[in-house]
C-alpha positions as CSV (number, residue, x, y, z in Angstrom):
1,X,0.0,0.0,0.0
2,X,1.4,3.1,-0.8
3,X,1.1,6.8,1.2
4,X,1.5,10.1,1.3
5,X,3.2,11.3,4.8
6,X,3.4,15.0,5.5
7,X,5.6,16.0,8.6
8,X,4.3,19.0,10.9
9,X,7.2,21.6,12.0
10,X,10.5,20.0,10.9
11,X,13.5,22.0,9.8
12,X,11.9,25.3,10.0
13,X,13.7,28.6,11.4
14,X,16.5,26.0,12.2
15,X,15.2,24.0,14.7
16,X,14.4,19.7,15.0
17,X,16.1,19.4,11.9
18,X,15.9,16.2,9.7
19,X,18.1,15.6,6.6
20,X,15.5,13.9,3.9
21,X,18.4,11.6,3.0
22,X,18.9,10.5,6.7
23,X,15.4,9.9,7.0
24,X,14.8,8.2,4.0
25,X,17.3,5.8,5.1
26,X,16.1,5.6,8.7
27,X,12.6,4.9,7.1
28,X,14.0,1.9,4.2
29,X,15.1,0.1,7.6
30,X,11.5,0.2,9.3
31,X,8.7,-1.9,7.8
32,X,8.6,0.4,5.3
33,X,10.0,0.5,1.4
34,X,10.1,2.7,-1.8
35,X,11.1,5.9,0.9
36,X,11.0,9.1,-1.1
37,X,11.3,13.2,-0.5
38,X,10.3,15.9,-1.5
39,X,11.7,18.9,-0.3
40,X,13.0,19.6,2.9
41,X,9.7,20.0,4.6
42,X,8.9,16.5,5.5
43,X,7.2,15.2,2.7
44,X,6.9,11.9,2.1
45,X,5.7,8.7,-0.3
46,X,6.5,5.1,1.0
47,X,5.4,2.2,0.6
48,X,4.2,-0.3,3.9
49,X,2.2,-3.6,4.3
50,X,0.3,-1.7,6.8
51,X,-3.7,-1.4,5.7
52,X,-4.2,1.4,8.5
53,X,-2.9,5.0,8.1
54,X,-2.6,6.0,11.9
55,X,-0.4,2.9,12.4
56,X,1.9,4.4,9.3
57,X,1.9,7.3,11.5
58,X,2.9,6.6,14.6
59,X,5.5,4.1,12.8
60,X,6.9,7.3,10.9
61,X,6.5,9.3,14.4
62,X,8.5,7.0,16.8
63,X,11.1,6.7,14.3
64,X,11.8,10.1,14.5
65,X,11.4,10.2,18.1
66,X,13.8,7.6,18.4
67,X,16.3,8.7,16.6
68,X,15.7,12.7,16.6
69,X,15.0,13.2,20.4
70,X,11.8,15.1,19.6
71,X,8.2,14.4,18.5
72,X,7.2,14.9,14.7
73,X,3.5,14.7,14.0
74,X,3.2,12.8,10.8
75,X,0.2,12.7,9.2
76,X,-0.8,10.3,6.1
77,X,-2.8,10.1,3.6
78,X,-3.6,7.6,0.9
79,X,-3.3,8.7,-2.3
80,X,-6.3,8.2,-3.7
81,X,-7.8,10.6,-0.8
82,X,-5.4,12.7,-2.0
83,X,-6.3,12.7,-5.8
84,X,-10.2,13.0,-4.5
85,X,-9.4,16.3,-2.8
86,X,-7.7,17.5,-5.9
87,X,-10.5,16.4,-8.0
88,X,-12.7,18.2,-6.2
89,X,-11.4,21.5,-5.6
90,X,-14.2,23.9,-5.2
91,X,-11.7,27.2,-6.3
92,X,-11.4,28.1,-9.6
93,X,-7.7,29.4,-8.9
94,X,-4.9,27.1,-7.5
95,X,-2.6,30.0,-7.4
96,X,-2.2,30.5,-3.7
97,X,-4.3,27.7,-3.0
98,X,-3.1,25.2,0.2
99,X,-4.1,22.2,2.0
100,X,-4.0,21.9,5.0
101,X,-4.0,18.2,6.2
102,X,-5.5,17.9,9.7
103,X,-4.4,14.9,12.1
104,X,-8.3,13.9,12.8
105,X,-11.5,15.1,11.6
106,X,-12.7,17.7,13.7
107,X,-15.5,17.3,16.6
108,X,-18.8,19.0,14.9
109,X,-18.6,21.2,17.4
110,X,-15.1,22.8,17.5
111,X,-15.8,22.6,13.4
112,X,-16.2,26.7,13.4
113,X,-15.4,27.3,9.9
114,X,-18.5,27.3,8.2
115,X,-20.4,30.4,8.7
116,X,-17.7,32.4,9.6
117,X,-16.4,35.5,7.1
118,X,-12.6,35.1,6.3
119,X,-13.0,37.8,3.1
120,X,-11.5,38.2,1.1
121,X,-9.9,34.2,2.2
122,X,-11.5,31.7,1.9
123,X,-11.8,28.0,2.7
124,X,-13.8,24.8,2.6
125,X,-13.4,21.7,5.9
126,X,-13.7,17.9,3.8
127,X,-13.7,15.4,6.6
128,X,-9.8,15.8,7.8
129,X,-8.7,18.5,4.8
130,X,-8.6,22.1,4.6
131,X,-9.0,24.0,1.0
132,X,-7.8,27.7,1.1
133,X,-7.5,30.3,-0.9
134,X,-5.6,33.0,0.3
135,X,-5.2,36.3,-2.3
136,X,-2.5,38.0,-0.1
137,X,-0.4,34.7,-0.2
138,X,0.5,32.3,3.0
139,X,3.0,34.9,4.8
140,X,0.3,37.1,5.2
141,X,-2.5,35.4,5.4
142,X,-4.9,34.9,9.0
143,X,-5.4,31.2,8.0
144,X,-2.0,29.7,9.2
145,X,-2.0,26.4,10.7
146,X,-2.2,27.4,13.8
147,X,-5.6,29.4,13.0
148,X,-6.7,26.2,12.3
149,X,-5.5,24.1,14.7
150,X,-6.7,26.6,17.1
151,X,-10.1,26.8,15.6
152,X,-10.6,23.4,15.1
153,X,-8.6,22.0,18.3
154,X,-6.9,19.5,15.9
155,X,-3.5,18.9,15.5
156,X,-2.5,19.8,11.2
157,X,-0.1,20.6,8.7
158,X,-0.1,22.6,5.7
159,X,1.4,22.5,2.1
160,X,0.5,24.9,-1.0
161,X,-1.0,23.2,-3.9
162,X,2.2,22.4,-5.8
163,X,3.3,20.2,-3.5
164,X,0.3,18.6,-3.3
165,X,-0.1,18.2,-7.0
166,X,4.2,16.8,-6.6
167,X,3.3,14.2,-4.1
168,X,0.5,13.2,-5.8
169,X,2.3,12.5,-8.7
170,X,5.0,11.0,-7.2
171,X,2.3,8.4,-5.4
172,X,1.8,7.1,-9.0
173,X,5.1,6.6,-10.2
């Protein structure tokens, strides 16, 4: 079964750092195969016998605990969720479009999105994913992850739509 791992708040500003080669290697020794990166950000498509994507998690999070010293959310994804959220993005623009992947869905009611004005942002909840728009661009918009995570009491990660489009195609491959 292949997935789509996404690591929350690695090697930014310097800090819990994680070489993509050193983890890719770390990862091929685990019941894991087919390790790839993208990027420095924690991005990742393996390949695992494993039928449950929260045990892929926690496989991906204690080996970084492990070795690292520190805790790494990872949260996963199979790809054909993925390619369904692509599929159906409701924006007509995917410039300064982003996704942000939440851990969990959200209890219905911390879900306060919905009839809330974000303007001129905008965003849609699907089950555990986040579609934004931001016009202004993701350094200055309000809906960071940690607006959402905040909002939504749910831990999340984020990535702009290219990366989302590059890990989906590197899922197929």
């Amino acid at each position: 079964m292949k997935y789509i791992v996404m690591l929350r708040g690695i090697n930014v500003g310097g800090h819990r750092k994680i070489r993509m080669a050193d983890l890719r290697t770390l990862l091929n020794k685990q019941p894991f195969t087919g390790v790839r990166t993208y990027i420095q950000s924690g991005n990742i498509v393996l390949d695992s016998s494993e039928r449950i994507e929260i045990r892929v998690a926690r496989t991906v999070s204690g080996v970084i605990r492990d070795h690292y010293g520190f805790d790494a959310t990872a949260i996963v994804r199979k790809p054909a969720k993925v390619d369904a959220l692509v599929q159906n993005n409701p924006f007509s623009r995917t410039d300064r479009l982003y996704v942000t992947f939440l851990e969990s869905p959200p209890k219905k009611k911390d879900a306060r999105l919905s009839n809330a004005d974000f303007s001129p942002e905008a965003c849609v909840l699907r089950n555990r994913d986040i579609l934004f728009h931001s016009p202004a661009g993701y350094g200055k918009t309000k809906m960071s992850n940690n607006f959402f995570e905040d909002r939504l009491n749910v831990r999340g990660t984020t990535r702009n739509w290219n990366t989302v489009l590059a890990l989906l195609q590197m899922s197929a491959s």
